[in-house]
C-alpha positions in Angstrom: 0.0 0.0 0.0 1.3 3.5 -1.1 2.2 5.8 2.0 0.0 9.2 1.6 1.7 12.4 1.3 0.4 15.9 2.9 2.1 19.2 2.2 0.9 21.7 4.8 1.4 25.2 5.7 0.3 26.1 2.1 -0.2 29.6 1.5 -0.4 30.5 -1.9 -2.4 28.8 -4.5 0.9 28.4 -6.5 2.2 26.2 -4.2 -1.5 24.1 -4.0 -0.8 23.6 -7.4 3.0 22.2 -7.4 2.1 19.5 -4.7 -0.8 18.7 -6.4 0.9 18.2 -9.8 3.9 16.5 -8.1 1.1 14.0 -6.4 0.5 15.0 -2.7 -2.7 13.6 -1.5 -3.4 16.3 0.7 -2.3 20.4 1.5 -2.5 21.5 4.9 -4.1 25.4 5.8 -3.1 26.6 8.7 -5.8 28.4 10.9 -3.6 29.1 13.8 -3.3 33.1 14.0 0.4 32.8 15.9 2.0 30.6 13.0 4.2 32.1 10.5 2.0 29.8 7.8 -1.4 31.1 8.9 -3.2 31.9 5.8 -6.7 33.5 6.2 -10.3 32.0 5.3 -10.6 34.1 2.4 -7.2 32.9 0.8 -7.5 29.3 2.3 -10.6 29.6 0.0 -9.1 30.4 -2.9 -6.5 27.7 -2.3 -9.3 25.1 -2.1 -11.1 26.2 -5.1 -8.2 25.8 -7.2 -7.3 22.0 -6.0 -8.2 19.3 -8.5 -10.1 16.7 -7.6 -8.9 13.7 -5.1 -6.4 16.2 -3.6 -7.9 16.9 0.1 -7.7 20.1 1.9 -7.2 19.8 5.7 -7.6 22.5 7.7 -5.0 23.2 11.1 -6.3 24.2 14.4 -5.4 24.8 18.0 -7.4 25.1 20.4 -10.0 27.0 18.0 -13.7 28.0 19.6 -15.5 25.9 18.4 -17.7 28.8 16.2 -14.5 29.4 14.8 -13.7 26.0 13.6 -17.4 25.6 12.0 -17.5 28.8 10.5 -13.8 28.4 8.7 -15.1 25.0 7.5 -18.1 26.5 5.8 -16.3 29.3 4.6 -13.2 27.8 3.0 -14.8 24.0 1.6 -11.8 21.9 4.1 -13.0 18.2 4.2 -10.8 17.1 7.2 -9.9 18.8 10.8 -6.4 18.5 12.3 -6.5 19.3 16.2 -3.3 20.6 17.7 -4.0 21.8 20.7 -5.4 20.3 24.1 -8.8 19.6 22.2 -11.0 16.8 23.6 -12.3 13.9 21.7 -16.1 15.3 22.1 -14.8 18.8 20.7 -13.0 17.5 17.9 -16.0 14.8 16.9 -18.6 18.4 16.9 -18.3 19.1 13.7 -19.4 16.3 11.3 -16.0 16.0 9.5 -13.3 13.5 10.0 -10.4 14.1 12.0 -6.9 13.8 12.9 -5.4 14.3 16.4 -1.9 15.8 16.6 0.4 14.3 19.3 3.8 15.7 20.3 5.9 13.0 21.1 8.7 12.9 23.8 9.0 10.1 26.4 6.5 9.4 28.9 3.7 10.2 26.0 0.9 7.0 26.3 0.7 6.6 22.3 -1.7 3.9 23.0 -3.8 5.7 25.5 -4.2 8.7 22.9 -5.5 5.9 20.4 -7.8 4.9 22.7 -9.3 8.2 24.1 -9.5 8.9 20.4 -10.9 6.2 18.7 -13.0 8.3 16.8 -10.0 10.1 14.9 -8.9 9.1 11.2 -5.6 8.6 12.3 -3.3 9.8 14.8 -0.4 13.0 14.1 2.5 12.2 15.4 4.8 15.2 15.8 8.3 16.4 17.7 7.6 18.1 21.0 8.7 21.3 21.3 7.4 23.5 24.3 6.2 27.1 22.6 5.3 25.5 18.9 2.6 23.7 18.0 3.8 22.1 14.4 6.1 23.1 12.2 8.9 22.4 14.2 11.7 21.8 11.8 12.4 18.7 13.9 12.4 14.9 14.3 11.3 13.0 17.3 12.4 9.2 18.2 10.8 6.9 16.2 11.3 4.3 18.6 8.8 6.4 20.6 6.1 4.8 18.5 4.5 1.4 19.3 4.0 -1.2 16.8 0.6 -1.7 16.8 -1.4 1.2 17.4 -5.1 0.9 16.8 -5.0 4.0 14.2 -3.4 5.0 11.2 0.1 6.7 11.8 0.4 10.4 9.9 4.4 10.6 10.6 5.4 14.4 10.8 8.2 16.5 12.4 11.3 17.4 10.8 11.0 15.2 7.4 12.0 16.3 4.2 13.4 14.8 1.2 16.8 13.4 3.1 15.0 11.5 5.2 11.9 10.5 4.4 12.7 7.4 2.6 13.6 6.4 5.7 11.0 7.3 8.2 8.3 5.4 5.7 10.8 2.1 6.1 11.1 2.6 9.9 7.3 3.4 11.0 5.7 2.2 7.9 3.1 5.1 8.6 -0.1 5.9 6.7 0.7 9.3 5.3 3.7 11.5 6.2 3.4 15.4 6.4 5.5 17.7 5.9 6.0 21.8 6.0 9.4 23.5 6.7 11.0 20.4 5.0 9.7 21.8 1.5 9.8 25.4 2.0 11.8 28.0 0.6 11.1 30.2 3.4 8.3 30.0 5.8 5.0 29.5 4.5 6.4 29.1 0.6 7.4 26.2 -0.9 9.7 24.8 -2.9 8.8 23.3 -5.9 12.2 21.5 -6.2 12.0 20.0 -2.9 8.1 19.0 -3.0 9.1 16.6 -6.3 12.0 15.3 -4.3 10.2 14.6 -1.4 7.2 12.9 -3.2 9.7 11.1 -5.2 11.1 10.1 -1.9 7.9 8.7 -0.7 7.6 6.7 -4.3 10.7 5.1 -4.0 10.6 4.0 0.0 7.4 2.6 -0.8 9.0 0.3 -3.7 
């Protein structure tokens, strides 16, 4: 089975395009007002309107209202919620879209118990703790971290990019992998180069 590729902290409508074209499953939007990627409804939007078909638009939170989160789903046309923050299971399940739970992962983080609290979630985000940033980091975490049979699908973030991706799919043998700074020219604008490499990585780790 082919591992899933999300490019997130998209921005421009450009860069939408690229990861499509290269073969990304999915583009991230970020909805969190204190990242450097945050892009606002109106341009998420036009970022969704421009996606072909079978590429899904996900859309970032943490710790949203929940008016927020409904009314940025209705305005911009996401199809799948991303939950950074300290969000419950019964706040993320609100909304009548499918979800994924972000987890920053350092030791003494109960993996298994997150899959169970969550058992509602499309899959489980696993990402590199770092105390002030939620995503984005730049940053791997130890894979080891990770058990070998959780009960949901694995979306394997922090710190990937085209070096090491081929990798991380061999090691975990996740669902999808995500990535953001690892494709970026600066922050919040990709690189076209490094999006085809990266995929490419992906392709050939999946061989």
């Amino acid at each position: 089975m082919s591992t899933a590729v999300k490019i997130c902290g998209v921005t421009r409508v450009e860069d939408a395009l690229v990861a499509a074209r290269c073969g990304a499953h999915a583009i991230g939007l970020v909805f969190y007002r204190r990242s450097p990627r945050y892009v606002a409804p109106r341009a998420a939007a036009e970022i969704v309107r421009a996606l072909p078909p079978f590429v899904m638009p996900v859309g970032l939170f943490v710790d949203a209202e929940a008016r927020e989160v409904r009314s940025v789903a209705a305005d911009t046309g996401v199809q799948l919620l991303q939950f950074h923050g300290s969000e419950t299971p019964e706040f993320c399940a609100q909304f009548g879209l499918p979800f994924l739970k972000a987890v920053r992962v350092r030791p003494g983080v109960d993996l298994l118990q997150y899959a169970r609290d969550f058992h509602g979630a499309n899959g489980l985000l696993l990402d590199a703790f770092q105390e002030a940033l939620h995503g984005g980091t730049g940053a791997t975490f130890d894979w080891a971290l990770i058990p070998p049979a959780l009960p949901l699908p694995v979306v394997l973030s922090g710190g990937l990019s085209p070096q090491n991706v081929g990798a991380a799919i061999r090691r975990v043998k996740p669902a999808a992998v995500d990535v953001s700074s690892g494709v970026e020219a600066s922050k919040g604008i990709k690189d076209a180069a490094k999006i085809a490499a990266f995929i490419s990585g992906v392709r050939n780790a999946d061989v």
